[in-house]
ChimeraX commands (.cxc) that place a marker at each C-alpha (Angstrom):
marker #1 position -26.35,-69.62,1.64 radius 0.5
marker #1 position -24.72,-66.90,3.80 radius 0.5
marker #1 position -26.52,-63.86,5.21 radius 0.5
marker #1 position -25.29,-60.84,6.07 radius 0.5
marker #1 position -25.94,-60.53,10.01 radius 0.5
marker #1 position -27.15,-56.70,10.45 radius 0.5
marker #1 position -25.59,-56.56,13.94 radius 0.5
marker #1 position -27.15,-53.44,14.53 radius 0.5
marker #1 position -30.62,-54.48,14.26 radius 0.5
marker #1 position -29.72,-57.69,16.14 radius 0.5
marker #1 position -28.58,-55.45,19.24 radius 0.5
marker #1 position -31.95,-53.57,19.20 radius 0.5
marker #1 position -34.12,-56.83,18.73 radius 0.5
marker #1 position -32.50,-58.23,22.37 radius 0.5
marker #1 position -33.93,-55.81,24.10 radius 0.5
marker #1 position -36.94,-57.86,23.72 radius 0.5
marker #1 position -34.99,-61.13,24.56 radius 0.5
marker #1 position -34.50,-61.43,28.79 radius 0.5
marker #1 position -32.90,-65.20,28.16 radius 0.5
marker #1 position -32.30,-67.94,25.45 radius 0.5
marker #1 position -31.07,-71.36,25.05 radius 0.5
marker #1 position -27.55,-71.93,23.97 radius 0.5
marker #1 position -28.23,-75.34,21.33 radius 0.5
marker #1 position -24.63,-77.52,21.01 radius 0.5
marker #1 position -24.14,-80.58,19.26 radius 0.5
marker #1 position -21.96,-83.49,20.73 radius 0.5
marker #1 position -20.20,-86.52,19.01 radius 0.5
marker #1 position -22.87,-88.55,19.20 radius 0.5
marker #1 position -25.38,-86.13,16.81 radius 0.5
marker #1 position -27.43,-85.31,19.83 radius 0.5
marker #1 position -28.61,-81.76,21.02 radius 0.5
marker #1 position -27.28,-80.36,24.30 radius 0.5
marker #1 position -29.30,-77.12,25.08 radius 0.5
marker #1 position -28.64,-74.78,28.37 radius 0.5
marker #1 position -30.29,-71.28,29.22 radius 0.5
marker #1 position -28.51,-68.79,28.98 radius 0.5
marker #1 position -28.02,-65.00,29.44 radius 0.5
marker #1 position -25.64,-63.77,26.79 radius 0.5
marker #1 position -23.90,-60.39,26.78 radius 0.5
marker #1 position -23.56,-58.99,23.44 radius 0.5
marker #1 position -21.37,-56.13,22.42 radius 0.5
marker #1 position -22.35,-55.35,19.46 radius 0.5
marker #1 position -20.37,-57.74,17.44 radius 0.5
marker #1 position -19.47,-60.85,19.62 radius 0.5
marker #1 position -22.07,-62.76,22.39 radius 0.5
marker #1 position -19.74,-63.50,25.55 radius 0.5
marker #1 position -21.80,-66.41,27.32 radius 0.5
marker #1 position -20.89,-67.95,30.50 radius 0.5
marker #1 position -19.71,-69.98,32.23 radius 0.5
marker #1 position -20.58,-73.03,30.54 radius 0.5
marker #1 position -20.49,-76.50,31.84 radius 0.5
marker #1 position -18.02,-79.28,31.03 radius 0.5
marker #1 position -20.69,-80.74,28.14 radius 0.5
marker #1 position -21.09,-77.55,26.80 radius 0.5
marker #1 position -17.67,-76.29,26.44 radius 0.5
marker #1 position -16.67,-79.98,24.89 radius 0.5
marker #1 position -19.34,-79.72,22.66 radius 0.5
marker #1 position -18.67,-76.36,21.34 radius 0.5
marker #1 position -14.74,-77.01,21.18 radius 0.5
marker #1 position -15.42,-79.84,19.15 radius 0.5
marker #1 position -18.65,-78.13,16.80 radius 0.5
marker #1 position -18.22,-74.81,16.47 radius 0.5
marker #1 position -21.17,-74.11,14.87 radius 0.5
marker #1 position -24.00,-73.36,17.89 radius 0.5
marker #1 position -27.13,-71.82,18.25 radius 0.5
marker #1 position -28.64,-69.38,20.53 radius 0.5
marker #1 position -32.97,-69.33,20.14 radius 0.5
marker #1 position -34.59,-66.95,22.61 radius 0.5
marker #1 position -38.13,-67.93,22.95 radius 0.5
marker #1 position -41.12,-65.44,22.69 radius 0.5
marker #1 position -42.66,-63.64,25.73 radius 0.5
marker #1 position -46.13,-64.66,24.43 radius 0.5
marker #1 position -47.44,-67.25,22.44 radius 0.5
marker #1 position -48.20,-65.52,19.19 radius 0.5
marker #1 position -44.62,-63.81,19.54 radius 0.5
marker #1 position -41.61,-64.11,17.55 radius 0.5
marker #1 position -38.28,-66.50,18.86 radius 0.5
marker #1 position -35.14,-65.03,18.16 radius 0.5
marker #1 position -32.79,-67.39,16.76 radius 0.5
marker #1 position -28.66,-66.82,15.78 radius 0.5
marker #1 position -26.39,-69.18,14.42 radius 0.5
marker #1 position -22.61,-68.67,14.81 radius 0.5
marker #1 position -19.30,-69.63,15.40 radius 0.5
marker #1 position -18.01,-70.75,18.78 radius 0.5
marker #1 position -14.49,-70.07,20.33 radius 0.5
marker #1 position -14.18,-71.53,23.99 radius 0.5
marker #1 position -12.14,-70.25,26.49 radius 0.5
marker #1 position -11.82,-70.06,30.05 radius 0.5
marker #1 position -15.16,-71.64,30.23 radius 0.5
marker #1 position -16.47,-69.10,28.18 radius 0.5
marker #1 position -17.82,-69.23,24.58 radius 0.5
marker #1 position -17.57,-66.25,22.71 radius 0.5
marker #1 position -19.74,-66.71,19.66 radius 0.5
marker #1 position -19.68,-64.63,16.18 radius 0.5
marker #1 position -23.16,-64.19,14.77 radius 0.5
marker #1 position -23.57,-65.35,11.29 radius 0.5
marker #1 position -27.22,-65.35,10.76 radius 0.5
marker #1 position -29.75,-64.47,12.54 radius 0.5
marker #1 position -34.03,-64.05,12.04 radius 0.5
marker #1 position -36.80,-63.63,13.97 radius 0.5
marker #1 position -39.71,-66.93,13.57 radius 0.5
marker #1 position -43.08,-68.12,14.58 radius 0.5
marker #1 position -45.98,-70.05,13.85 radius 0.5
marker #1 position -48.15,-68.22,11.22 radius 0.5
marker #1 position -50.93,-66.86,13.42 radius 0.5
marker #1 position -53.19,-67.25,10.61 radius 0.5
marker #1 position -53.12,-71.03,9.99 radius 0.5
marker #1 position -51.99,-70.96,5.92 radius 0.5
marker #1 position -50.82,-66.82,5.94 radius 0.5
marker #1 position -47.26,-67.48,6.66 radius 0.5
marker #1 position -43.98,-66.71,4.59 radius 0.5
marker #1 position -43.22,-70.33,3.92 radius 0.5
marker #1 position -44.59,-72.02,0.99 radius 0.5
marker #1 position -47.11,-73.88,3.10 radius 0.5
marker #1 position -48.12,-71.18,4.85 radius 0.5
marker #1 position -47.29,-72.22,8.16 radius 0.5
marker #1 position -44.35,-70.15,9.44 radius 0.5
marker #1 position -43.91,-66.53,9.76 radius 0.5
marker #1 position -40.31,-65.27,9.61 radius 0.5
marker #1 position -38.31,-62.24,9.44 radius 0.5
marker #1 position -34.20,-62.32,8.85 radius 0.5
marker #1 position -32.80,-59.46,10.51 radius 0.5
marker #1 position -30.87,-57.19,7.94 radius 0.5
marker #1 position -31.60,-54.93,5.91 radius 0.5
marker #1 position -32.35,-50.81,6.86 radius 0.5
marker #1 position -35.88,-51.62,7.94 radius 0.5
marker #1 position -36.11,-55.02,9.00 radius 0.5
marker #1 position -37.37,-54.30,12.99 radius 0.5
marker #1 position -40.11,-52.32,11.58 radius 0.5
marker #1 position -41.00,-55.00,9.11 radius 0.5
marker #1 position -41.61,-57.55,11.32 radius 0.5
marker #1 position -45.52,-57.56,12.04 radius 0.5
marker #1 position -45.18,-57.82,8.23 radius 0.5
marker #1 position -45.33,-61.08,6.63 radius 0.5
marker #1 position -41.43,-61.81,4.94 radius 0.5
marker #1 position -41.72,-63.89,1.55 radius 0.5
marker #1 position -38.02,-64.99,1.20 radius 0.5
marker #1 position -38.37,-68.43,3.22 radius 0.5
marker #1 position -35.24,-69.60,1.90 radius 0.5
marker #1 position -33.29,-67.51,4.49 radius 0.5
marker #1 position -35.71,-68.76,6.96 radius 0.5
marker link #1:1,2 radius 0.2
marker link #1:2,3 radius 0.2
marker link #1:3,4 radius 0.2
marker link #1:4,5 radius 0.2
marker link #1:5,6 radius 0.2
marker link #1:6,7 radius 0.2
marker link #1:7,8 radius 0.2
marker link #1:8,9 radius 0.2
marker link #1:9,10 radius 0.2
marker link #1:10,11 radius 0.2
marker link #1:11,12 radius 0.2
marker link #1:12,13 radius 0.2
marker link #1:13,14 radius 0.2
marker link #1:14,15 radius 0.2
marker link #1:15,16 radius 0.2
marker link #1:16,17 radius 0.2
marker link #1:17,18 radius 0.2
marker link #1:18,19 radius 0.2
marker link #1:19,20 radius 0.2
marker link #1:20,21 radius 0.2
marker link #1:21,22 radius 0.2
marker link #1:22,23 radius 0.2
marker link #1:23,24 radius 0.2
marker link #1:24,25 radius 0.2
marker link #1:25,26 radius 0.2
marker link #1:26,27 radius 0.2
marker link #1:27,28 radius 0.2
marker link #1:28,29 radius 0.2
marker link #1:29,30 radius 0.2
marker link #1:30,31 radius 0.2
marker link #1:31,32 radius 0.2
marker link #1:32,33 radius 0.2
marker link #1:33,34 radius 0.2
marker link #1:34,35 radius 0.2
marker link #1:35,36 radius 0.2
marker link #1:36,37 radius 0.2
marker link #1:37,38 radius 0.2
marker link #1:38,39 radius 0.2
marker link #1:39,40 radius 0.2
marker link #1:40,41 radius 0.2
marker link #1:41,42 radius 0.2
marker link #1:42,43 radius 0.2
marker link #1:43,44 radius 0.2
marker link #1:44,45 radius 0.2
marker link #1:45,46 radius 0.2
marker link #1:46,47 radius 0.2
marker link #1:47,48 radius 0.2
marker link #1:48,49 radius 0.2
marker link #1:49,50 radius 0.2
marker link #1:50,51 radius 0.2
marker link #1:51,52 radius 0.2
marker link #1:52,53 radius 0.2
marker link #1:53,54 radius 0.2
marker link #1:54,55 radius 0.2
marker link #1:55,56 radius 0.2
marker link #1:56,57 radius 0.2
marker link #1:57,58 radius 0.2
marker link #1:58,59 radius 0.2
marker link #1:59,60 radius 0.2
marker link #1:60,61 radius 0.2
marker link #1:61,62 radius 0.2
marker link #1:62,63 radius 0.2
marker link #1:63,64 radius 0.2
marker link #1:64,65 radius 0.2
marker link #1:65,66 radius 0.2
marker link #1:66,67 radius 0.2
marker link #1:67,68 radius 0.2
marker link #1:68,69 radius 0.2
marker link #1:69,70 radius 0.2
marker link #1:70,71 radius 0.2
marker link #1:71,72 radius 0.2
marker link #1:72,73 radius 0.2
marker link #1:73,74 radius 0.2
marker link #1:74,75 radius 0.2
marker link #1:75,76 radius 0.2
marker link #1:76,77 radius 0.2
marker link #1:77,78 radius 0.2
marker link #1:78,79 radius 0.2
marker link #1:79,80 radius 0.2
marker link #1:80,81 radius 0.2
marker link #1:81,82 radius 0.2
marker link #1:82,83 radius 0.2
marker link #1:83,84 radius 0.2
marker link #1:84,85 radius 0.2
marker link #1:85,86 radius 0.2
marker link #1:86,87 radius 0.2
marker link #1:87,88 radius 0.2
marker link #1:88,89 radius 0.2
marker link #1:89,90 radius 0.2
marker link #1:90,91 radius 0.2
marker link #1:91,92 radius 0.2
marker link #1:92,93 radius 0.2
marker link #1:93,94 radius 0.2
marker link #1:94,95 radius 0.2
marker link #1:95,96 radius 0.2
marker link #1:96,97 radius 0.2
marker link #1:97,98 radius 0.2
marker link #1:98,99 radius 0.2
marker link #1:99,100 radius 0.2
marker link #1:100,101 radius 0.2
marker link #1:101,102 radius 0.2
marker link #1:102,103 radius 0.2
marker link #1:103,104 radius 0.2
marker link #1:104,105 radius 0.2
marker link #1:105,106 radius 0.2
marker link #1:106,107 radius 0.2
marker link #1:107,108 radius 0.2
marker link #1:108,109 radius 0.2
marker link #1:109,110 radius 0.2
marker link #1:110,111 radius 0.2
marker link #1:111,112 radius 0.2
marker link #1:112,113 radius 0.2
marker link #1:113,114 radius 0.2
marker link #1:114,115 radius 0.2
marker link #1:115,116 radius 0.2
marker link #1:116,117 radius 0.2
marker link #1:117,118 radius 0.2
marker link #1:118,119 radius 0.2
marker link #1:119,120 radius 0.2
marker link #1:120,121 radius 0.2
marker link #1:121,122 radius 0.2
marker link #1:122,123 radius 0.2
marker link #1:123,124 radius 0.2
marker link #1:124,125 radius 0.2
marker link #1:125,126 radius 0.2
marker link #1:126,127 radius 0.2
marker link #1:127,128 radius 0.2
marker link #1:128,129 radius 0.2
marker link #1:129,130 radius 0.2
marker link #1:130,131 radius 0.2
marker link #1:131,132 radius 0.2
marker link #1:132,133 radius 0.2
marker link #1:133,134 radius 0.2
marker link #1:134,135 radius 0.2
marker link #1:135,136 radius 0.2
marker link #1:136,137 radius 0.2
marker link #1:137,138 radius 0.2
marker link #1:138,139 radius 0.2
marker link #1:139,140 radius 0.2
marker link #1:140,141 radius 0.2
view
């Protein structure tokens, strides 16, 4: 399913986001995952340089992830999928999706089914405010 990436609300929730981990997948099915300090403007992430791996990887499977971890351990990660496009040893990425996750706090009070995950897609006109507020839809999660 596609979601609508509110890019407005994603460039106010990195304020809260110092780093994250640029996630790439290689021919061989296995994860290749560098920090990173992407600079968004609004519409497009501009992340580099990358390394050799990294810029193979992405050339080859353009769809990558960026997860910026919480500052605490209760706190939310930021996560965004998108599409790569490498060049000059720098990926600029197009957000597709992106949500704010964590651990329920309260073992069996998350948004998932089980209970065990709290998350928050970021669209919508309120979603920022909403997200101390447990999100029910954990099929865009």
């Amino acid at each position: 399913m596609s979601v609508k990436v509110d890019l407005d609300k994603l460039a106010d929730t990195l304020a809260d986001f110092p780093f994250g981990y640029l996630i790439t997948v290689g021919d061989d099915h296995r994860a290749h995952t560098v920090a990173v300090t992407p600079a968004f403007d609004g519409e497009v992430f501009t992340i580099g340089p990358i390394g050799g791996t990294t810029a193979r990887n992405a050339a080859a499977h353009d769809a990558v992830t960026v997860l910026w971890p919480p500052r605490e351990p209760t706190g939310y990660s930021l996560i965004v999928d998108g599409t790569a496009r490498v060049a000059d040893n720098v990926i600029r990425l197009i957000p597709s999706r992106a949500v704010l996750h964590r651990s329920a706090v309260t073992p069996g009070v998350g948004t998932d089914p089980g209970g065990l995950h709290d998350c928050v897609p970021l669209k919508g006109a309120d979603t920022i405010q909403q997200a101390s507020i447990p999100h029910n839809d954990a099929r865009e999660c």
